[in-house]
MIDREN-356141 format. One line per 3 residues: number of its first residue (from 0); for each residue x, y, z of C-alpha. Coordinates in Angstrom, 1 decimal. Example, Ala and Ser with C-alpha at 12.3 -4.5 7.8 and 13.67 -1.06 7.14 Angstrom:
! MIDREN-356141
0	12.3:-4.5:7.8 | 13.7:-1.1:7.1
This chain:
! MIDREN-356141
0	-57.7:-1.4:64.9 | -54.5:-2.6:66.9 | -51.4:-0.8:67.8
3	-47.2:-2.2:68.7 | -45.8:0.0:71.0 | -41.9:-1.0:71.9
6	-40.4:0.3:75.3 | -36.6:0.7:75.1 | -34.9:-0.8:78.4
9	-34.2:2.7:79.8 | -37.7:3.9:79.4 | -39.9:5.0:82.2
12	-43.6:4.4:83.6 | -44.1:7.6:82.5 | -43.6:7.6:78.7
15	-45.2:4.6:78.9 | -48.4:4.8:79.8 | -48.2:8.5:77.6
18	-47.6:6.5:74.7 | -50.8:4.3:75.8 | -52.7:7.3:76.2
21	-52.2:8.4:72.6 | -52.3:5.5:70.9 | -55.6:5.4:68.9
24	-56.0:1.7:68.3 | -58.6:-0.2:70.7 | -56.0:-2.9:71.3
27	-52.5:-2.4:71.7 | -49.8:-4.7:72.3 | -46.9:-3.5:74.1
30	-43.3:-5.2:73.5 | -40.8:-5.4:76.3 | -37.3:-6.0:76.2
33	-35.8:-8.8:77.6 | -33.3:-6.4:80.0 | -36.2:-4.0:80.5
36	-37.2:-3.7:84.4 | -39.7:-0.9:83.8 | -42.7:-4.2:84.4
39	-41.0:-6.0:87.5 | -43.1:-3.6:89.8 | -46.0:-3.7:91.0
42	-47.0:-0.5:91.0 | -46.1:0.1:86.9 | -47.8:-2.5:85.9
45	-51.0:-0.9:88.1 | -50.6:2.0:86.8 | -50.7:0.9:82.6
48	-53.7:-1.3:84.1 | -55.2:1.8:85.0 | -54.2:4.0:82.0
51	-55.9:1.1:79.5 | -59.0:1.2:81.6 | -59.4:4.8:81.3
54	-58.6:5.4:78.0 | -60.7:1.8:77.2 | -58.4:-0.2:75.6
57	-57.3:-3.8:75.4 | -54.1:-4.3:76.8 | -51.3:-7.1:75.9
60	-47.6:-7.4:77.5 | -45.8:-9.3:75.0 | -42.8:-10.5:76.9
63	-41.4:-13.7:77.9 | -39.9:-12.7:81.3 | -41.7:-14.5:84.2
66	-41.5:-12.2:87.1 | -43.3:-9.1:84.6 | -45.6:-12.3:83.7
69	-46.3:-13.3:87.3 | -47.1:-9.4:88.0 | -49.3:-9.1:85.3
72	-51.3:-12.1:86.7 | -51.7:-10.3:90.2 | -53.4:-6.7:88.7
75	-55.3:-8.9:85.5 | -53.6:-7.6:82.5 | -52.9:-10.4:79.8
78	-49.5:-11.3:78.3 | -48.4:-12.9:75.3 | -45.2:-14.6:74.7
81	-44.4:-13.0:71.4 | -46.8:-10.9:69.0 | -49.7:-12.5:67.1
84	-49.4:-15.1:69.9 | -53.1:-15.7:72.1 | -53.0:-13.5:74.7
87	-54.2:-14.7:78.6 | -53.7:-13.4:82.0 | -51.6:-16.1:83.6
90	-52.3:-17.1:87.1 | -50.8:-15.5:90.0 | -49.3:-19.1:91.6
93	-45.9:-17.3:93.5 | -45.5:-15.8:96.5 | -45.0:-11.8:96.0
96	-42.1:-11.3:98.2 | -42.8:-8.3:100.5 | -41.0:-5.2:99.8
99	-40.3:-4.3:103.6 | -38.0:-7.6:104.2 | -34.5:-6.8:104.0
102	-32.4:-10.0:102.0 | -28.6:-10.0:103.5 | -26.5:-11.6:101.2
105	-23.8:-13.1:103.3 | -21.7:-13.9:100.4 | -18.5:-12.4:99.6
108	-17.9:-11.3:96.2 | -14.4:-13.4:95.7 | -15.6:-16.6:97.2
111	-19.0:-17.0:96.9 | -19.5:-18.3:99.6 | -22.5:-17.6:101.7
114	-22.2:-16.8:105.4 | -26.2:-16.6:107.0 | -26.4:-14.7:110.0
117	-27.1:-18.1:112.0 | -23.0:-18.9:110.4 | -22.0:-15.3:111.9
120	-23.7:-15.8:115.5 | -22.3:-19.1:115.6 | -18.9:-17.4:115.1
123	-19.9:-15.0:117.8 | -20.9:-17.8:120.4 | -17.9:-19.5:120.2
126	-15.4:-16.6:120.2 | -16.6:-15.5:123.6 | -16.6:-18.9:124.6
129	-13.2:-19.2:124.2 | -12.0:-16.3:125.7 | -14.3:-17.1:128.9
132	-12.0:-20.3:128.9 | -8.6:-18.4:128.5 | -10.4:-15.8:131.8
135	-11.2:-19.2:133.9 | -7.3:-21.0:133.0 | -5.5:-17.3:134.2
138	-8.1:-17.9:137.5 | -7.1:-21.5:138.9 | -3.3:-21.6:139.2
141	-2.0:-25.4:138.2 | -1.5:-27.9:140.3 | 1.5:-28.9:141.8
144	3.2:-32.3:140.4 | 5.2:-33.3:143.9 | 6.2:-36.3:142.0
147	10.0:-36.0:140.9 | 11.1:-36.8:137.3 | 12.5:-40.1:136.5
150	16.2:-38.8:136.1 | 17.1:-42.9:135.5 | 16.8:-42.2:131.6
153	19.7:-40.5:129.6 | 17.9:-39.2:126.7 | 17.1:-35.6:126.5
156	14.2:-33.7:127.1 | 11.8:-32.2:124.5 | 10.1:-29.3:125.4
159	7.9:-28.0:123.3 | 7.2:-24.1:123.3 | 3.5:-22.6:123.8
162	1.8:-20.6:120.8 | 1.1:-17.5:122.2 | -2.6:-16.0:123.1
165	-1.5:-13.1:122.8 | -3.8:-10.7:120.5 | -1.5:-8.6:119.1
168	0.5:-11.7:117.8 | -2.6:-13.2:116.4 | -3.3:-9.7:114.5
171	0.1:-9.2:113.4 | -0.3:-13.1:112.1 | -3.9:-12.2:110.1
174	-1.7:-9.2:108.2 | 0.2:-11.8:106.0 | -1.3:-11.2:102.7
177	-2.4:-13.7:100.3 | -0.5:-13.3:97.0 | -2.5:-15.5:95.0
180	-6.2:-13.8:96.0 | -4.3:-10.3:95.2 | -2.8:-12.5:91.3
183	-6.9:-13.7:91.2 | -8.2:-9.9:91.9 | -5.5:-8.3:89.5
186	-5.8:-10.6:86.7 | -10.2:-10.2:87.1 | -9.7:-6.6:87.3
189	-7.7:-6.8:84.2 | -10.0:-8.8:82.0 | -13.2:-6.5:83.1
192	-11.2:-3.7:81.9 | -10.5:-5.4:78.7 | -14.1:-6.5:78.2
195	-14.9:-3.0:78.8 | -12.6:-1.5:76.4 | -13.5:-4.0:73.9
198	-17.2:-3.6:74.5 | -17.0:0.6:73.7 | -14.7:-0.3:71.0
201	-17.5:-2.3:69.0 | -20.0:-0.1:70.3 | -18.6:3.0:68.6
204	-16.2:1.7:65.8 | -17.9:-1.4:64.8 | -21.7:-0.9:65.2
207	-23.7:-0.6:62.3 | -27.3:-1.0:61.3 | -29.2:-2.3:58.8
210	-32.0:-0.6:57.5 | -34.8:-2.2:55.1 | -37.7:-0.1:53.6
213	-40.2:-1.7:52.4 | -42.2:1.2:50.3 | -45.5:1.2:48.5
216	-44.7:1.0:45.0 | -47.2:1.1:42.2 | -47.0:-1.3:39.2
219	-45.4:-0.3:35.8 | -45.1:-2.3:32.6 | -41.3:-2.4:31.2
222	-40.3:-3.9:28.2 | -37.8:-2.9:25.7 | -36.4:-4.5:22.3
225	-32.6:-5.1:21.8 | -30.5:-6.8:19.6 | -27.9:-8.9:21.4
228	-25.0:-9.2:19.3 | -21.8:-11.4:20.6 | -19.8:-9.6:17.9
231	-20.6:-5.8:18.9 | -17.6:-3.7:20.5 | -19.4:-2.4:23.3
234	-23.5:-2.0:24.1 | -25.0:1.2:23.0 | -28.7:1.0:25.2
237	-30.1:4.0:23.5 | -29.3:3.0:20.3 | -30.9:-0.8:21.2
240	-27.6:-3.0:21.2 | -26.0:-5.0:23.7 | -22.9:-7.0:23.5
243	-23.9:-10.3:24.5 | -22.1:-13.2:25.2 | -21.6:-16.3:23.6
246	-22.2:-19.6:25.2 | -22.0:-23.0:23.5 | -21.6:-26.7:24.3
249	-22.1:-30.4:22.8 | -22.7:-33.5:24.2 | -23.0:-36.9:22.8
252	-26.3:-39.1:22.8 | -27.7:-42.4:22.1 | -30.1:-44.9:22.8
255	-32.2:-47.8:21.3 | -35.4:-47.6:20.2 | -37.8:-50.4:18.9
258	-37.8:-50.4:15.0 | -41.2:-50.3:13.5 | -41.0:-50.7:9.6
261	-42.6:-53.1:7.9 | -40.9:-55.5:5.2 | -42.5:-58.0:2.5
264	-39.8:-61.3:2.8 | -41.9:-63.6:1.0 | -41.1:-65.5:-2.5
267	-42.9:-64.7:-5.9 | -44.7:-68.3:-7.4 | -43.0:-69.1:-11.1
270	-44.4:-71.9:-13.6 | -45.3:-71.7:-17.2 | -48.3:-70.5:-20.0
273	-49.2:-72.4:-23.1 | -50.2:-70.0:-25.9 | -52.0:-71.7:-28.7
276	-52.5:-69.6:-31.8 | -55.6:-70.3:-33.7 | -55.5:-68.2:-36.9
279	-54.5:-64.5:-35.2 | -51.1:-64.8:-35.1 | -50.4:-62.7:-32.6
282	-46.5:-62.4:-33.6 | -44.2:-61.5:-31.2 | -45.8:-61.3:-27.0
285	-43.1:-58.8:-25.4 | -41.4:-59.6:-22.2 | -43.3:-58.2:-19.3
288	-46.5:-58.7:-20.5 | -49.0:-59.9:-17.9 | -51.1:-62.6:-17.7
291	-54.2:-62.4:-16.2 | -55.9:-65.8:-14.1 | -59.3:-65.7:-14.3
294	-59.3:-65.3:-10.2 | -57.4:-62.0:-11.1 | -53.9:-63.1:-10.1
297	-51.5:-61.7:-12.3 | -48.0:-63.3:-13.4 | -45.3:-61.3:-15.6
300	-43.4:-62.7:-18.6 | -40.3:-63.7:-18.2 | -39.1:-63.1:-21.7
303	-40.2:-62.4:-25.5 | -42.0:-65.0:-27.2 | -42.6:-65.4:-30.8
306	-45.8:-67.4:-31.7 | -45.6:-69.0:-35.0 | -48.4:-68.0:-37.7
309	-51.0:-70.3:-38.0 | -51.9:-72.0:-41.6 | -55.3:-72.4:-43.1
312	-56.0:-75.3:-45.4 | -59.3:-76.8:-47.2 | -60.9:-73.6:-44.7
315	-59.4:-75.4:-41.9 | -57.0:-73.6:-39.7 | -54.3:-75.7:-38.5
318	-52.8:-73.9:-35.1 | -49.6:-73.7:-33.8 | -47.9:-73.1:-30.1
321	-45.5:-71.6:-27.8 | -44.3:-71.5:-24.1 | -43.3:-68.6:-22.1
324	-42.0:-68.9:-18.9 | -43.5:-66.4:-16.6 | -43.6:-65.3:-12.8
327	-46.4:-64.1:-10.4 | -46.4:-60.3:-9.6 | -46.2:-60.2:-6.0
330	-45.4:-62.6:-3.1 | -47.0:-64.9:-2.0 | -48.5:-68.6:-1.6
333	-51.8:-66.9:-3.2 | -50.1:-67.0:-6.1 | -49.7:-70.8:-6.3
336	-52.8:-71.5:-8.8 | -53.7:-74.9:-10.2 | -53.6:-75.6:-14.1
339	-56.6:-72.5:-15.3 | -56.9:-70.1:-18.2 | -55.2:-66.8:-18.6
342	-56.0:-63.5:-20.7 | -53.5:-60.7:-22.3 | -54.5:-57.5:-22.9
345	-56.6:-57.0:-26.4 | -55.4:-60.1:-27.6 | -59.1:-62.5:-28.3
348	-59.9:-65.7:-26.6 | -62.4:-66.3:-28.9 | -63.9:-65.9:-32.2
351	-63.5:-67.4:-35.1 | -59.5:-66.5:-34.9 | -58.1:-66.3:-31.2
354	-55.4:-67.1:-28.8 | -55.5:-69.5:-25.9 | -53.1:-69.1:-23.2
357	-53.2:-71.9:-20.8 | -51.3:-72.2:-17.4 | -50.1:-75.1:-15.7
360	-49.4:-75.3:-11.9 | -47.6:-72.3:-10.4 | -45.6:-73.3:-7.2
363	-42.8:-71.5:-5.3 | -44.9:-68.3:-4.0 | -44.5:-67.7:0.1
366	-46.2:-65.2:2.2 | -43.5:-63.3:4.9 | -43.3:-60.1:6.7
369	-40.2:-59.2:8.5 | -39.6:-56.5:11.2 | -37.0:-53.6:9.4
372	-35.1:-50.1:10.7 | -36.9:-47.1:8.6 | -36.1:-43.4:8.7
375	-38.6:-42.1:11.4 | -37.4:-44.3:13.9 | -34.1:-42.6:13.5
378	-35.6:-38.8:13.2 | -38.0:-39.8:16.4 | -35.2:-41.1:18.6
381	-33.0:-37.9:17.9 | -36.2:-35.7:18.9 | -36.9:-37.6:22.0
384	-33.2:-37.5:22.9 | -33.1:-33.6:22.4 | -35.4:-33.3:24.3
387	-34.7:-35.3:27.2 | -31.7:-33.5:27.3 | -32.8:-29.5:26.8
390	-33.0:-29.4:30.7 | -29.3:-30.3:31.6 | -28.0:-28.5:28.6
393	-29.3:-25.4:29.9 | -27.9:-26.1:33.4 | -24.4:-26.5:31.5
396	-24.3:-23.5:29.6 | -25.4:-21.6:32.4 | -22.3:-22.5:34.2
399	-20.1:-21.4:31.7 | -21.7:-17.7:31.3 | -19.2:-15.0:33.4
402	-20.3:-13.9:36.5 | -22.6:-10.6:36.3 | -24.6:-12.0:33.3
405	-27.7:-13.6:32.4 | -28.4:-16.3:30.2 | -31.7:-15.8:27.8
408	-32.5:-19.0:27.9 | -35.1:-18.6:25.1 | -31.9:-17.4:22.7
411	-31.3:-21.4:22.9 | -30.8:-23.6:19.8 | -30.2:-27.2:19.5
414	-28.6:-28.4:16.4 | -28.0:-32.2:15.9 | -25.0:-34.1:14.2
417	-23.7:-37.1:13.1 | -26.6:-39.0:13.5 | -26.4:-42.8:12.8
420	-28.9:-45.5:13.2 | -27.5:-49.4:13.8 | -28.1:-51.5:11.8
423	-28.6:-49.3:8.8 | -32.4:-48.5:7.6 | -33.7:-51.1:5.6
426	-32.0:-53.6:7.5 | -34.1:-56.5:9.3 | -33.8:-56.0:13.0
429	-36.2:-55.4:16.1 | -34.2:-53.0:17.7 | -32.2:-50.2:16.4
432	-29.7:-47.9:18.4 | -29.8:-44.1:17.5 | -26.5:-41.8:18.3
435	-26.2:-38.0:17.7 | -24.5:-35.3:18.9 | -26.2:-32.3:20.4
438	-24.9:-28.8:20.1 | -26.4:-26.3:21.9 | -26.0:-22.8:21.6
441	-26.9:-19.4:23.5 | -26.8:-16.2:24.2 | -25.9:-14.1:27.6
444	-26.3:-10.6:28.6 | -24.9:-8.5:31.4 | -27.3:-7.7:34.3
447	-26.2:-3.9:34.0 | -27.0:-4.1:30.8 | -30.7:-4.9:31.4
450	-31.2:-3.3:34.3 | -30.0:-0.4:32.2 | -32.8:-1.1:29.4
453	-35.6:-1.5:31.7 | -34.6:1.7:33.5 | -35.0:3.5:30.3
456	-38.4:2.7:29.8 | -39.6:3.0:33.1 | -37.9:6.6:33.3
459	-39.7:7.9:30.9 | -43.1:6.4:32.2 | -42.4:7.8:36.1
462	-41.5:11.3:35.4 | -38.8:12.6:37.3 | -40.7:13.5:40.8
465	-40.6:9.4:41.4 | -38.1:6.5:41.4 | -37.6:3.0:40.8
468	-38.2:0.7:43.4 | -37.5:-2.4:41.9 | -37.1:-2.7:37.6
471	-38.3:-6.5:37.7 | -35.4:-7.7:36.1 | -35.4:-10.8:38.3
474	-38.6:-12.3:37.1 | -37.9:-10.4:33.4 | -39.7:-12.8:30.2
477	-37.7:-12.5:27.1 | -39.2:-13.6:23.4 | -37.1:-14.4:20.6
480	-38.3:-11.9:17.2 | -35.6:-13.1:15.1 | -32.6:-14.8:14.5
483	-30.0:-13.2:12.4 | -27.0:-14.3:10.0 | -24.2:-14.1:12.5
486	-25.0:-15.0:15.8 | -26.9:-11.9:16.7 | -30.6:-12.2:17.6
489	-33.5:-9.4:18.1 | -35.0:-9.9:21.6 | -38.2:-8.4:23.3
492	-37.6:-8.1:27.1 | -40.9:-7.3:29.2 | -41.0:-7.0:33.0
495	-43.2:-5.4:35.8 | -42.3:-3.3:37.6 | -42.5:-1.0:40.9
498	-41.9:2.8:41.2 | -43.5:6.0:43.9 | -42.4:8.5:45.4
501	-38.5:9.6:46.0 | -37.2:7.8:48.8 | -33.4:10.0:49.8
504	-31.6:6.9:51.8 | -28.3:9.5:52.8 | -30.8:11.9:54.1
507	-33.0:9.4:56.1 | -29.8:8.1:57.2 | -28.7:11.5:58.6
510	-32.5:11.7:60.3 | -32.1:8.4:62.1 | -28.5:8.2:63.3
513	-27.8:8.2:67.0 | -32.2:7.7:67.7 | -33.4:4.8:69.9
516	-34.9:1.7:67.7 | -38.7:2.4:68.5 | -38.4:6.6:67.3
519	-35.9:5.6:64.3 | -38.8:3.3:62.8 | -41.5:5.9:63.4
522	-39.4:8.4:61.4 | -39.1:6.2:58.5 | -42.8:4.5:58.7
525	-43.5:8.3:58.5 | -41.6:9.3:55.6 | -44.3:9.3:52.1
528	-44.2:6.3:50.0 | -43.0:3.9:53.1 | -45.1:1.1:54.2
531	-43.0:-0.6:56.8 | -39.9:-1.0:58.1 | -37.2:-3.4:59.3
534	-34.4:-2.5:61.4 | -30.9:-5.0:62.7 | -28.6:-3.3:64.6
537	-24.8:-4.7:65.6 | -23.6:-5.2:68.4 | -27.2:-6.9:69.5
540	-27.5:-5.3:72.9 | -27.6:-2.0:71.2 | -30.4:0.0:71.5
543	-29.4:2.8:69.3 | -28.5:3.4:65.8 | -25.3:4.4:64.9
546	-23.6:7.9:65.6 | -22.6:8.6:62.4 | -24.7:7.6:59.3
549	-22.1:6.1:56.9 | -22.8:3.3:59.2 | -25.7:3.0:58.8
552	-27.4:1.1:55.4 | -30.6:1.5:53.8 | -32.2:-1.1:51.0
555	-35.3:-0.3:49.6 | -37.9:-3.3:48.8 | -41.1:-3.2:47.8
558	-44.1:-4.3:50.3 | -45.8:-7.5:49.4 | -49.6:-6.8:49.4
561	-52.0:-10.0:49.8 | -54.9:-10.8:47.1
């Protein structure tokens, strides 16, 4: 079991190693702030050493601060650079600087400029030089230029007066003041003030926090059925009827697919049929009648034929003839037979009385199959286009539904139009090119509207001792039931879920206002049906929460729990 403990900057050794002390994890990790100075000494960090030792727990500074990381080295407590980071008790490579040495800081707060004490004796040395120098000129009177001055030369003489030594002249000199370091110290003065001002301003008019709760809710199944109707006045959700809104679109496609039908190009073979008449008399042979080769080729006849009646004499019958023109049934070369024997129907080709029906060469019959448009390559190019094109429609009439509503996208229909194929079906051709138009059409509802319906439902499941946590109208599946004359449709909407316990927000608020970071969260990590909290607080260097709790917001999530 492990443990977070987080020190606020002002906290003391004290409360520290208390809240060690009653922490019942076995390891605990304790956060410091970055303008926390409770671990730069020595004698802290001992003292949590020895706390964790008594108490027999494993102890972790997460911080990132290197003289509280250097410290830790010296007394052999580990640090980590931030939390679920590997812990390790850095090595104690600097110098402790001993606490009895005095640092001077020669510097002067306008300047910057350092001035060691070496600089200041230096100063020292040479002003009591000087003024054993002035002591030694008063001493030895000058001496006496006997010489007389060169009076030869007209031009005037310069003489040039001596600064004075004296050191009330040299003071009254140092009192000039310096108008531009008094500007620099006024206008610095100024801006801290400002700075401060502003600072206390944000602090107390513009901080704020915000609060995120992430509570242990229990799954719940929602659904509900509706009927989304673009015509209805207003939605009624106890009744089951939402006004929905209407969304359409249409877009032009085409493209060219490879035609597939099948065509028979070839010729039909044509020649002629001898019928001899031997005593039947068959009369009149109708047009169409078909002539069977003995291979079983069959040929058509081109027209009527009326066989002349056959006479019988001295019991010898004397037959007579006729020639029809006729022409193969299908195409083909096949059909090009040599000179061979034919039968009709019930008409006899022998006996004593028959008819003979003899062929001569048949010619003209070609075999050729040719590539044509037919009708599914037409009704498959429109599918495949509709569907290639579902995707963008959707992305299309989503952009066209008003803000605060939600398209169904399962209320979708596609209905094609003026659909053309070139060249027409039937034609020879390898190629054909497919155009349509897509409509698309579908339905929208407000998200009040189904937040409202999965409410409902989960109300009643909850009871009123719990709330709603989340309605699961983000991730919420809807199924067509049917679509009615009109526009209106009948929709099932199901969703899961999260409710628990009552969560107030204003009163939590009220509990947390004004409290340090580390006791607000306890409070609300305490409060039934919470899991975890999250807290951001603005300004950043606030430590705090707001003084007043209208400043202070509170969402609720649910926790995310792994497997």
């Amino acid at each position: 079991m492990s443990d977070v403990l987080y020190l606020e900057n002002d906290e003391d050794i004290t409360s520290a190693v208390e809240k060690l002390k009653a922490s019942q994890a076995g390891d605990v990790s304790i956060v410091v702030p970055k303008r926390s100075t409770l671990l730069q000494s020595m004698i802290n960090l001992k003292l949590l050493k020895k706390a964790a030792d008594e108490s027999k727990k494993e102890l972790v500074l997460v911080t990132t601060d290197r003289l509280s990381s250097h410290l830790a080295g010296r007394v052999g407590l580990a640090v980590a650079d931030k939390l679920g980071a590997e812990a390790s008790v850095p090595e104690a490579n600097v110098k402790e600087p001993d606490p009895t040495t005095e640092v001077i800081d020669g510097g002067t707060e306008e300047t910057g400029r350092p001035e060691t004490a070496a600089a200041m004796a230096g100063v020292a040395a040479g002003a009591t030089a000087a003024k054993a120098a002035a002591a030694k000129d008063e001493a030895v009177p000058p001496a006496t230029d006997t010489k007389k001055p060169d009076t030869s030369d007209d031009k005037p003489t310069m003489t040039k007066k001596p600064i004075s030594d004296s050191p009330a002249e040299s003071k009254k000199m140092a009192r000039v003041p310096d108008f531009n370091a008094m500007q620099k110290r006024v206008f610095w003065g100024a801006l801290a003030l400002v700075i401060v001002f502003g600072l206390l301003f944000a602090n107390f008019f513009l901080e704020r926090a915000n609060v995120t709760v992430f509570a242990k809710g229990s799954k719940v199944p929602a659904e509900a059925t509706f009927t989304a109707d673009p015509s209805a006045p207003s939605s009624n959700i106890s009744a089951g009827t939402v006004k929905a809104q209407e969304v359409q679109s249409s877009k032009d496609l085409s493209e060219q697919v490879t035609a597939t039908g099948k065509k028979d190009a070839g010729t039909k073979a044509t020649g002629t049929i001898t019928i001899t008449n031997n005593c039947y008399n068959p009369g009149t042979i109708a047009a169409g009648t078909v002539y069977t080769a003995a291979d079983g080729h069959r040929f058509l006849g081109n027209s009527a034929i009326a066989v002349p009646d056959a006479t019988i004499s001295g019991g010898v019958c004397h037959p007579t003839t006729a020639s029809v023109g006729v022409t193969a049934a299908e195409n083909g070369d096949s059909y090009n037979l040599a000179p061979t024997s034919y039968t009709v129907g019930s008409i006899p080709s022998s006996g004593a009385f028959n008819v003979k029906f003899q062929g001569g060469q048949m010619g003209g019959g070609t075999t050729k199959t040719v590539t044509v448009v037919q009708q599914s390559d037409i009704d498959g190019a429109v599918a495949d286009l509709l569907s290639k094109d579902k995707d963008g429609a959707q992305a299309d009439l989503v952009k066209k539904v008003t803000d605060g509503y939600r398209m169904m996208n399962e209320t979708m229909t596609q209905t094609p139009s003026n659909v053309s194929g070139i060249p027409a079906v039937g034609a020879e051709a390898a190629n054909v090119t497919v155009k349509v138009t897509a409509n698309y059409d579908a339905l929208a509802i407000s998200n009040d509207d189904l937040n409202a319906l999965l409410d409902q439902n989960i109300t009643k499941q909850i009871g009123p001792g719990n709330q709603i946590y989340d309605n699961g109208a983000a991730s919420a599946q809807f199924q067509v039931i049917k679509k009615n004359t009109g526009g209106s449709q009948n929709i099932h909407v199901a969703a899961e879920a999260s409710a628990g316990p009552k969560i107030d927000t204003a009163a939590l608020a009220k509990q947390i206002k004004g409290k340090k970071l580390g006791d607000a969260m306890d409070i609300i990590n305490k409060t039934p049906g919470v899991d975890h909290s999250e807290i951001t607080l603005w300004p950043s260097w606030d430590t705090k929460l707001p003084r007043r709790a209208s400043k202070i917001k509170i969402e609720i999530k649910v926790a995310t729990t792994s497997g």
